[in-house]
C-alpha positions in Angstrom: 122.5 80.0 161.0 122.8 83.4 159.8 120.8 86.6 160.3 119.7 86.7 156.5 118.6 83.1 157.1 116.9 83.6 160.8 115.1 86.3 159.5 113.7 84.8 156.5 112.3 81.7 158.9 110.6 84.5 161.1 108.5 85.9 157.7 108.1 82.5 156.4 106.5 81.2 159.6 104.7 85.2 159.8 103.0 84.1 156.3 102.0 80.6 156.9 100.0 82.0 160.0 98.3 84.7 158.8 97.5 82.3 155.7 95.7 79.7 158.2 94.2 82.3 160.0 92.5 83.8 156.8 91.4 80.8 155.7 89.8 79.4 158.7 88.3 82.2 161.4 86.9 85.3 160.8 88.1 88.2 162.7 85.9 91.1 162.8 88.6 93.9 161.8 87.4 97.3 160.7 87.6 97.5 156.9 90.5 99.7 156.9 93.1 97.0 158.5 91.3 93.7 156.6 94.4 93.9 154.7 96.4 92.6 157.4 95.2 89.5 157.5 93.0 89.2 154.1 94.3 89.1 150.7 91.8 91.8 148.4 90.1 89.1 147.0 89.3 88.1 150.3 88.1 91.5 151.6 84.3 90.7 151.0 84.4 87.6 151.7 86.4 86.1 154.6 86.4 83.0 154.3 85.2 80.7 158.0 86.7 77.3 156.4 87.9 77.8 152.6 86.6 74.3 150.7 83.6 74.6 152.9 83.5 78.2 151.7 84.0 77.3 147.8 81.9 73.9 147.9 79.1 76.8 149.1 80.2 79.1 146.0 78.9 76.0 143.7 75.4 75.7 145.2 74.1 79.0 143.3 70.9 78.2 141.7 67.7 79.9 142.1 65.6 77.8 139.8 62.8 75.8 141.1 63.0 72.3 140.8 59.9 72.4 138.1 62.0 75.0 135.9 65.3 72.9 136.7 63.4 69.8 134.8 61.9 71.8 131.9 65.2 73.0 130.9 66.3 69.3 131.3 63.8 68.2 129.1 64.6 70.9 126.6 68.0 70.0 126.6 66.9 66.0 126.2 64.9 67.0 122.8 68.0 68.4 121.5 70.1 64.7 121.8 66.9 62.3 121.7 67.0 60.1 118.5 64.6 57.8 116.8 65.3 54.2 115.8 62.3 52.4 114.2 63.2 49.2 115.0 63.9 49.8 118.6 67.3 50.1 120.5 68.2 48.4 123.3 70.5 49.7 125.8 72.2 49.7 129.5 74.3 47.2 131.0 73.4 43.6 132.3 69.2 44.6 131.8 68.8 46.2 128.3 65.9 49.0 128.0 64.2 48.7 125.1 62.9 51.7 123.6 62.6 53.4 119.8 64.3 56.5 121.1 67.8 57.6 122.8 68.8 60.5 124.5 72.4 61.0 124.5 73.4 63.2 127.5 77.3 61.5 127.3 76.8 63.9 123.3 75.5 66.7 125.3 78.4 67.2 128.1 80.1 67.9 125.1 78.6 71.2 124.7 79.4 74.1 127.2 76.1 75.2 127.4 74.8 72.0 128.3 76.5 70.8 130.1 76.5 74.4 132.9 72.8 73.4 132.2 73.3 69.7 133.6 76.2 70.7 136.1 74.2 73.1 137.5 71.1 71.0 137.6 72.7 67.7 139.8 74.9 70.6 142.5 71.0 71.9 143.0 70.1 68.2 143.9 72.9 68.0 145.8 72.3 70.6 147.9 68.3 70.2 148.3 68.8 66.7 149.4 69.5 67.3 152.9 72.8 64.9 153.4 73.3 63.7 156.9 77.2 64.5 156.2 78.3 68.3 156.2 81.1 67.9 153.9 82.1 65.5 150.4 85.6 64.6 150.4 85.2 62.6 147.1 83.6 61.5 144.1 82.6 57.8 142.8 81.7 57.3 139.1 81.7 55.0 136.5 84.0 54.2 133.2 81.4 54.3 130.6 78.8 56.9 132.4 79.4 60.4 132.1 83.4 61.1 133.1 82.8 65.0 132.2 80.0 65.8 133.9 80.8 64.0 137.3 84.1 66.0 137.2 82.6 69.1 136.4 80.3 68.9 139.1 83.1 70.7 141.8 85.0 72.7 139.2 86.1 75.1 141.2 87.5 73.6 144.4 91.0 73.3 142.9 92.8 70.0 144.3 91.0 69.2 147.3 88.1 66.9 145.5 89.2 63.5 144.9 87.6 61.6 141.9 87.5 57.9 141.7 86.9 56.2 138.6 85.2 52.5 138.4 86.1 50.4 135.6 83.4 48.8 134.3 82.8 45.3 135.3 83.2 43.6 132.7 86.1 45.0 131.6 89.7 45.8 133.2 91.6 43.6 135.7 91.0 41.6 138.6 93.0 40.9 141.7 93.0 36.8 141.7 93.6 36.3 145.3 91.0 36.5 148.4 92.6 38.7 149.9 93.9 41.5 148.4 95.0 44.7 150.3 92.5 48.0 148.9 94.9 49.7 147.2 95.8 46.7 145.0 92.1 47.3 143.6 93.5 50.6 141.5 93.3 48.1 138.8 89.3 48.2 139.5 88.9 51.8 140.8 91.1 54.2 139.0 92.9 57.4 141.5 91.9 55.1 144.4 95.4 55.3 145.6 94.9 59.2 146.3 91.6 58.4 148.1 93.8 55.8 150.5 96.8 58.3 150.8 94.7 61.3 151.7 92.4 58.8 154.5 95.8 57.9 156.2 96.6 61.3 156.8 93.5 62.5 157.6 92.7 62.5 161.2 89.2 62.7 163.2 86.2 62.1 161.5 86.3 59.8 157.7 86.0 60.2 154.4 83.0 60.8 153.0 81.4 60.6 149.4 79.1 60.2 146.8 78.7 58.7 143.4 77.4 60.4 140.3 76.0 60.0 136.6 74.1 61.9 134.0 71.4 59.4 134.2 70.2 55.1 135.0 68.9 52.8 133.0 68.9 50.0 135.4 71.4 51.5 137.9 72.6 47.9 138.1 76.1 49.5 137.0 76.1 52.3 139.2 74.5 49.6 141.9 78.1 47.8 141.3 80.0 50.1 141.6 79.2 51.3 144.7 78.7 47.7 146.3 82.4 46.7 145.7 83.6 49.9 146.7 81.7 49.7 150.0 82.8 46.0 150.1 86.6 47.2 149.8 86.0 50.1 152.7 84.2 48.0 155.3 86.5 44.6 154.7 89.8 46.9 155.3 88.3 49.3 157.6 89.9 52.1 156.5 89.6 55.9 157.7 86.5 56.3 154.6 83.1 56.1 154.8 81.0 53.7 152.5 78.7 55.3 150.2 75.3 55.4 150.8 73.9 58.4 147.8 74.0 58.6 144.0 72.9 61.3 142.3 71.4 61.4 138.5 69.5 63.5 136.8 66.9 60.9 135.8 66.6 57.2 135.3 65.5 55.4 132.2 62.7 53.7 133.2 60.6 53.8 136.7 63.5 52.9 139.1 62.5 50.9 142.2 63.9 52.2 145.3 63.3 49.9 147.6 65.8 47.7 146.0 68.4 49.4 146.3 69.2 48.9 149.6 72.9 49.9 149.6 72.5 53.1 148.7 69.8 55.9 148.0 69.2 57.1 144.2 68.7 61.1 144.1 67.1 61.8 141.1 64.6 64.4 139.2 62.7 62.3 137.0 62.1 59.0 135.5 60.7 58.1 132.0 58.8 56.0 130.1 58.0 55.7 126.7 55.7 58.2 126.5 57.7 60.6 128.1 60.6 59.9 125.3 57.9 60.1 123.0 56.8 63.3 123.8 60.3 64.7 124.2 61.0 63.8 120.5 57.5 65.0 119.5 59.2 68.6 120.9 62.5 67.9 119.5 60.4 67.8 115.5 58.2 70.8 116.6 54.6 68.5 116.5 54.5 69.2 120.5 52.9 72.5 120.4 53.3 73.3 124.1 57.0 72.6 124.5 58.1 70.7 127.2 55.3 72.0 129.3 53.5 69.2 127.9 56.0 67.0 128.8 56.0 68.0 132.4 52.6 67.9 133.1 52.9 64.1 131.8 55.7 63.6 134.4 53.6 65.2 137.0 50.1 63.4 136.1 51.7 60.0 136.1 53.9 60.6 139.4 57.3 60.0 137.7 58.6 63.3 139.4 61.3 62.2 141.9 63.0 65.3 143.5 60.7 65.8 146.2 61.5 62.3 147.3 
């Protein structure tokens, strides 16, 4: 080995210390000599453990909850439609209703989808989880893709997202037993999950799953069942999950039969409530959503104190 070579080891090795060392302890250095160990960016801001650091960046919102659901509602009048003859929808249990709101249409728009981003990272953080630290995300084919990956924009690679294929569609492994990772026919990315859990070392993977909203939560029920199944028959280094997050459910959601996980939500709805929401979307509701959320709040369908 050279000298040209030795001495580019020494700054190399130089570099990746200083690196680990900015990223995970904070010296208290006088301003003046932060650059030493500090990038500028950094010189606010040092950062104690850096995902930890930009997880916290996320959790920004000063709205109250009661604000937080207003604006929801809002943003429900601008994608609720009306079907005279009824519509059914959800998944093995159809709701039947004569109105829709389409929050899958409104993650296509920026604005509301920041609204409904920043809306489920305030539930998130209000709900007091007994784990300090998400590794990765569980959510379903046909819920809403966009807004569970927008949810930790901003954490560059280190989230993991795991997609569920629905159950009725997709493929199955035929045989009893079937190592985990052969279900990536079931659970899209779960490979990433697996590779990252056998190289991680100490405590497990932990995470949670997400949607826009429930109608039955049976699929969101099933997808976390046989994901939990998977983890605890091949005891591997993850964690099952045991919280969903949504903005609102459908219809009054029972929790006490859900006994695999527990649903975080702000809201549920009845009829009325879609009702009303289309009665602001046509301008006959002359109070806004206010009216709305007093109906919510008289008839004890407000869930995020919960």
């Amino acid at each position: 080995m050279n000298i040209i070579d030795t001495i580019i080891i020494y700054l190399l090795g130089i570099l990746t210390i200083r690196q680990l060392i900015a990223q995970n302890l904070n010296i208290p250095l006088p301003k003046r000599l932060m650059w030493l160990l500090y990038d500028k960016k950094n010189l606010e801001q040092p950062v104690l453990c850096r995902r930890a650091y930009e997880i916290n960046c996320l959790k920004n919102n000063k709205q109250s909850n009661s604000t937080i659901v207003k604006n929801l509602l809002e943003l429900a009048s601008r994608h609720i439609k009306y079907y005279e003859g009824g519509l059914g929808h959800g998944r093995s249990v159809r709701v039947q209703s004569q109105y829709f709101i389409n929050t899958l249409e409104a993650s296509y728009n920026e604005d509301d989808l920041d609204i409904m981003t920043s809306a489920l990272r305030t539930l998130i953080d209000h709900s007091e989880l007994p784990f300090p630290q998400i590794d990765f995300v569980l959510y379903i084919k046909s819920g809403n893709q966009i807004l569970a990956r927008n949810i930790y924009n901003g954490v560059g690679d280190y989230m993991i997202y795991i997609c569920r294929i629905d159950g009725n569609a997709g493929s199955y492994p035929l045989h009893t037993k079937v190592d985990m990772h052969l279900y990536s026919v079931q659970f899209e990315n779960l490979d990433a999950l697996l590779e990252t859990a056998k190289h991680t070392s100490g405590k497990k993977l932990t995470g949670i799953a997400i949607d826009c909203s429930i109608s039955t939560g049976n699929g969101l029920k099933d997808a976390i069942t046989q994901f939990n199944k998977l983890v605890k028959k091949g005891q591997y280094n993850i964690n099952e999950i045991n919280h969903a997050f949504v903005l609102y459910a459908h219809k009054p959601y029972d929790d006490g039969k859900s006994q695999e996980f527990k649903l975080h939500r702000y809201f549920d709805m009845d009829e009325k409530t879609r009702e009303l929401i289309y009665k602001v979307s046509t301008g006959e509701c002359n109070t806004g959503c206010e009216e709305v959320y007093n109906y919510l709040k008289g008839h004890n369908l407000l869930r995020y104190d919960l």
